[in-house]
C-alpha positions in Angstrom: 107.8 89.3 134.5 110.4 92.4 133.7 111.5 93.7 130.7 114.8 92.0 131.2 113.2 88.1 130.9 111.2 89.3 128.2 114.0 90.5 126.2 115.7 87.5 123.9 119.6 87.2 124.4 119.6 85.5 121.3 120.7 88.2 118.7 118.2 89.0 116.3 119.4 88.0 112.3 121.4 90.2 110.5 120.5 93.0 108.1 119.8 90.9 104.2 122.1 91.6 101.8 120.2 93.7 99.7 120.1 96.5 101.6 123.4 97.0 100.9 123.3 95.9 97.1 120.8 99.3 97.3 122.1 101.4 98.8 124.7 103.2 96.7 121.8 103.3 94.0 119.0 104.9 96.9 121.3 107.5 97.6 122.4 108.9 94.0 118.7 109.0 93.9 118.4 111.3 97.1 121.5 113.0 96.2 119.5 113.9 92.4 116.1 114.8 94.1 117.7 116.9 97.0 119.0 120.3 96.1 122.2 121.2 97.8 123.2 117.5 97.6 126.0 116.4 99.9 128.9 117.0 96.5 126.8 120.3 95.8 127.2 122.4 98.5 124.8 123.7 101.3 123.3 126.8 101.2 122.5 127.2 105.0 118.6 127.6 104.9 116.1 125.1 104.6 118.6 122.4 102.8 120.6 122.5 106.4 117.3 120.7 108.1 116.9 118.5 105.5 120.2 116.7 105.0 120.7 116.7 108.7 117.4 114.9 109.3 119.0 112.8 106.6 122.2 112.2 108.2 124.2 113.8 105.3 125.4 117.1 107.8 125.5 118.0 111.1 123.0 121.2 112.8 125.5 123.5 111.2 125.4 122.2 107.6 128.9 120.4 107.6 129.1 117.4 105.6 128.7 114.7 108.2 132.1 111.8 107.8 129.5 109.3 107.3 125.8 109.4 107.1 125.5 107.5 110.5 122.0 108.7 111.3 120.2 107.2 108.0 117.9 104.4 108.8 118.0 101.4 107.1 116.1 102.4 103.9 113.8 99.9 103.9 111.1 100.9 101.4 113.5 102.1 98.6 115.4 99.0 99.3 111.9 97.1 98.7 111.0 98.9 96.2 114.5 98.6 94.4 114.3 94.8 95.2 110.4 94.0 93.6 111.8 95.6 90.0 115.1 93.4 90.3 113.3 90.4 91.3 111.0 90.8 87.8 114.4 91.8 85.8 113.2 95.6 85.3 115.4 98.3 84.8 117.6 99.2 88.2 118.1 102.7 86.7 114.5 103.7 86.1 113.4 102.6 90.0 116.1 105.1 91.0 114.1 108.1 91.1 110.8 105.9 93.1 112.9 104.6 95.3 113.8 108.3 96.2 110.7 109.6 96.0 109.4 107.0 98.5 111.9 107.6 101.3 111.4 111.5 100.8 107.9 111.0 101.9 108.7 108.6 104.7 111.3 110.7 105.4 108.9 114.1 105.8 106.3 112.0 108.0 108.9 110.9 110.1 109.9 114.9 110.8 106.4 115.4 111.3 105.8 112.5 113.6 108.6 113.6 115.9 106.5 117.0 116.1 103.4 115.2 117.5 105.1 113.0 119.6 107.0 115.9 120.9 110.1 113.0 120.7 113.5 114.9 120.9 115.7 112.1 119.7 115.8 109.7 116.7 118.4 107.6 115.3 120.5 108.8 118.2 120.6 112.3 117.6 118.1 115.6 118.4 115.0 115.4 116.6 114.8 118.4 113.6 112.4 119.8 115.8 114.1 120.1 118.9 117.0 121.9 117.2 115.0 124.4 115.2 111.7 124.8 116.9 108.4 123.8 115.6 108.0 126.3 112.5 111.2 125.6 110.7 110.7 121.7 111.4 107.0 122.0 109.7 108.6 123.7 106.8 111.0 121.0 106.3 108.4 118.3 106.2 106.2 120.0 103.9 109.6 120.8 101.4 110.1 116.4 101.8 106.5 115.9 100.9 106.9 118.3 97.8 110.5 117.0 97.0 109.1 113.4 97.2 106.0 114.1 95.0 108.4 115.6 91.9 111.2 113.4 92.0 108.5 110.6 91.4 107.2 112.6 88.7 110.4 113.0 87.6 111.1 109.5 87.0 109.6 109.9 83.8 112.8 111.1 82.4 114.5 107.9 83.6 113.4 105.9 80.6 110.2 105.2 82.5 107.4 106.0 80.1 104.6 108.8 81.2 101.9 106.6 81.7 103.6 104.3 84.2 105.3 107.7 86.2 101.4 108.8 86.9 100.5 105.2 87.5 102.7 104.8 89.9 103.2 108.7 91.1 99.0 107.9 91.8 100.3 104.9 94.2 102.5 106.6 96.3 100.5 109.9 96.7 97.0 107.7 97.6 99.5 105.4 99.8 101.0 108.2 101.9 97.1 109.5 102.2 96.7 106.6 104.1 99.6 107.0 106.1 98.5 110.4 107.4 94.9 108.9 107.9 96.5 106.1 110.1 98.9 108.3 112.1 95.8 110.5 112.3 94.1 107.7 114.1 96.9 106.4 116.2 96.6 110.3 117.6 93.1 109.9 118.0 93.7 106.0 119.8 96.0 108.3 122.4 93.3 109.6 124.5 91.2 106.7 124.3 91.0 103.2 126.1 88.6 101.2 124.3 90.6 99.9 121.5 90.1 96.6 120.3 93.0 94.6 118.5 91.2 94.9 114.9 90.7 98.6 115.8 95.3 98.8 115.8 95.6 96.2 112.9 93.4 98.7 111.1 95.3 101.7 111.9 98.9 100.2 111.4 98.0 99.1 107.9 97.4 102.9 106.9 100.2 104.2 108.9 102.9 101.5 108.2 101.9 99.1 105.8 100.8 101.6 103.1 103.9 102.6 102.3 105.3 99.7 102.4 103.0 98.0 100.3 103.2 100.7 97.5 106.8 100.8 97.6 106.4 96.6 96.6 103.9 97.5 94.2 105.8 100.6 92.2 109.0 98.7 92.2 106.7 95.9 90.7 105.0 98.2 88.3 108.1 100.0 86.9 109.7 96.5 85.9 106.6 95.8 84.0 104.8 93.6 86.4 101.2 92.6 85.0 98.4 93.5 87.6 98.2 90.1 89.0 101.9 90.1 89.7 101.8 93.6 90.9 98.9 92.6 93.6 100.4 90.4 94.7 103.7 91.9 95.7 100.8 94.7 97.4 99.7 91.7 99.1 103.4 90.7 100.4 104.2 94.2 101.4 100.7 94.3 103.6 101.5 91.6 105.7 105.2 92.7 105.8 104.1 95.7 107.0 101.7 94.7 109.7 104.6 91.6 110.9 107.3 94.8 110.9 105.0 97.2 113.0 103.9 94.3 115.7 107.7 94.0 116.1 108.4 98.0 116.1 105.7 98.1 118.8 107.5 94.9 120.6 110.7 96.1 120.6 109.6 99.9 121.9 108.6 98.0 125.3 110.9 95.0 125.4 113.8 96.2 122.8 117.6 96.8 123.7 117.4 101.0 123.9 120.7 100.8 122.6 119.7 99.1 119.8 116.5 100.4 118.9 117.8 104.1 119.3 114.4 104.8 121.6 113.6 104.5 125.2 111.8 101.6 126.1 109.4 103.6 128.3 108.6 106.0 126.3 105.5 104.3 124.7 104.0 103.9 127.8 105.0 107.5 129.0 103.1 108.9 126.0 100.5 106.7 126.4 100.4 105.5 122.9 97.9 102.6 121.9 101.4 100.7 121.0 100.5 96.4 120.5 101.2 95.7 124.0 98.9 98.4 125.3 95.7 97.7 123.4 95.9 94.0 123.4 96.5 94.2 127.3 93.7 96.9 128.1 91.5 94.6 125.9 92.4 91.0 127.9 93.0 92.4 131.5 90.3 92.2 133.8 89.5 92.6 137.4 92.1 94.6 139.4 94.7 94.7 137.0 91.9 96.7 134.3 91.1 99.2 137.2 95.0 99.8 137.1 95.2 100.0 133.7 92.6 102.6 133.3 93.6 104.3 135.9 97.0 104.6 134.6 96.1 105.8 131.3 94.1 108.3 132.7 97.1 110.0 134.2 98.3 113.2 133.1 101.7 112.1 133.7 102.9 108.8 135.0 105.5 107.8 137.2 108.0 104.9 137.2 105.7 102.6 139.7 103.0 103.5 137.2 105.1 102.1 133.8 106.4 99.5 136.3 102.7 98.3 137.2 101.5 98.7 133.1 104.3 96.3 132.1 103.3 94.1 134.5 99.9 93.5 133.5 101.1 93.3 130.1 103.4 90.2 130.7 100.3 88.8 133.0 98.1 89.1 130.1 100.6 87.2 127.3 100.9 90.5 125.5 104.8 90.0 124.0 103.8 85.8 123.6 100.9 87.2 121.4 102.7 90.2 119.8 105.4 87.6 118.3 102.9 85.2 117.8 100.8 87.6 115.9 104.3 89.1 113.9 105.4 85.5 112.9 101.9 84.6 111.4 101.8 88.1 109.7 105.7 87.1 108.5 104.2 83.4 107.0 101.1 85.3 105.1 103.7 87.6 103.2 105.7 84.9 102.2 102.6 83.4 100.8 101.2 85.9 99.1 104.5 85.6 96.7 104.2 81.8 96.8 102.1 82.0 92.9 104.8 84.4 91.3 107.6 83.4 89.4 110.9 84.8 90.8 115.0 83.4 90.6 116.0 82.0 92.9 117.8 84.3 94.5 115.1 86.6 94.3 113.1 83.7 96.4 115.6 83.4 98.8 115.9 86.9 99.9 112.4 86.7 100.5 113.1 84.6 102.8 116.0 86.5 104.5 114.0 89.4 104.4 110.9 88.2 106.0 112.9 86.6 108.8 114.5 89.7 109.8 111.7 92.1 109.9 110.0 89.9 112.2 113.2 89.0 114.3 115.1 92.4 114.2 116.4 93.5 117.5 117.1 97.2 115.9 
């Protein structure tokens, strides 16, 4: 089986609605946390990286027509969601909602380091533009930038107790996230990883922030801790369905699409879904090949032809949407006890379905 009858023709649902309700609001939050904001002028040092990794200029600081590169804001946009959902206050989740896709924002920069990736969003990595020291700097100044504007929030009408409540979230969250990247590093040079050992990594690296981003949009609107657990709980198994389908789409994905090459995975050798789930299930011949594969220095195109083989032989994208659609039907559940409107309720819905459907 080839990539090409893997991949679905059926287009994958479109992007919920409340991702664009958000977004004016996410990015007058970015725009207040960022110095040298897009209507403030550039200064041409370190602001330069910054709002170009955000898509807000090009390499040479020049306010870009539209910010074409931005991803689709998905944590701010959940985050921004869980307070409207429990009638909180829109304007005092503006400054978390920042905070949280500063700190995504400065591990993605970081990630592209390690991965040595030279493209994202369909455009050079910071990185590859600026060399490794500059593009280190930048991710620290994200982190930092990330950590005060959620402090901040305290001067949004949010009172100081719940700004280090939930400031205390998102730093212990994103601690997780480096501890899961961390081990996904670690999983690179290794071949003995079980499916429980990558659930367990993806819920630091992925589903952390993604759950806290739930749980501090919860929190801010006043959420009791039952409530705010449970939209934890919903952002877990969100996170888990929308990294099974990240790791799906990195092998069988449109490139176009995704903005990645659907190679490079297996290039790296990175303990992706399809990987570890077929290195645990192949046996005989096809595990020799395997190991042997990922044992390579470098690998050629018979070599990634041979690895996705064994992967379709072993059920590897039947199991990874399996897996992604049972993840998807445990997050809905874990709202199913809350009381939300019923639009709120139905964009659950809409949401849940496209994380684990996207094709982009």
């Amino acid at each position: 089986m080839n990539r090409q009858t893997v991949a679905s023709n059926t287009p994958g649902p479109p992007l919920p609605a409340m991702f664009a309700r958000y977004k004016d609001l996410v990015e007058q939050g970015l725009a207040a946390a960022l110095p040298g904001a897009p209507d403030g002028g550039l200064d041409g040092g370190l602001n330069v990286l910054l709002q170009y990794h955000l898509g807000w200029a090009d390499r040479d600081g020049n306010p870009a027509a539209t910010p074409a590169s931005q991803g689709k804001a998905l944590r701010p946009t959940l985050c921004m969601f869980a307070c409207e959902a429990l009638d909180g206050d829109l304007s005092q989740a503006m400054g978390a909602a920042a905070a949280i896709e500063l700190i995504h924002n400065f591990s993605l920069i970081h990630d592209d380091i390690q991965d040595q990736d030279l493209e994202r969003r369909h455009q050079p990595t910071v990185w590859a533009l600026w060399g490794l020291p500059r593009a280190l700097v930048a991710g620290d100044a994200m982190q930092s930038l990330g950590d005060l504007t959620m402090l901040n929030s305290a001067g949004r009408g949010v009172s100081p107790e719940t700004a280090v409540r939930v400031s205390r979230i998102l730093t212990e969250s994103y601690l997780e996230m480096i501890d899961g990247q961390c081990l996904d590093l670690g999983f690179e040079s290794r071949t003995g990883i079980t499916t429980e050992d990558y659930l367990g990594m993806i819920a630091g690296k992925t589903g952390a922030l993604i759950r806290s981003s739930l749980e501090i949009g919860a929190a801010l609107a006043g959420g009791d801790r039952a409530v705010t657990q449970a939209f934890a709980n919903f952002g877990s198994y969100l996170g888990r369905a929308f990294q099974i389908r990240d790791d799906y789409l990195g092998v069988w994905g449109d490139s176009g699409a995704t903005g990645k090459s659907t190679d490079s995975d297996i290039r790296r050798k990175k303990k992706s879904f399809p990987a570890v789930f077929a290195l645990e299930q192949a046996t005989g011949p096809a595990r020799d090949d395997l190991l042997r594969i990922y044992a390579q220095e470098e690998l050629t195109d018979a070599d990634v032809g041979r690895a996705l083989e064994i992967m379709a032989e072993v059920g590897a994208p039947q199991y990874a949407e399996r897996l992604t659609r049972e993840s998807a039907e445990q997050a809905t559940q874990a709202l199913a006890a809350v009381e939300l409107p019923d639009w709120a309720r139905a964009e659950v819905g809409e949401l849940v379905d496209f994380l684990a459907h996207r094709e982009f």
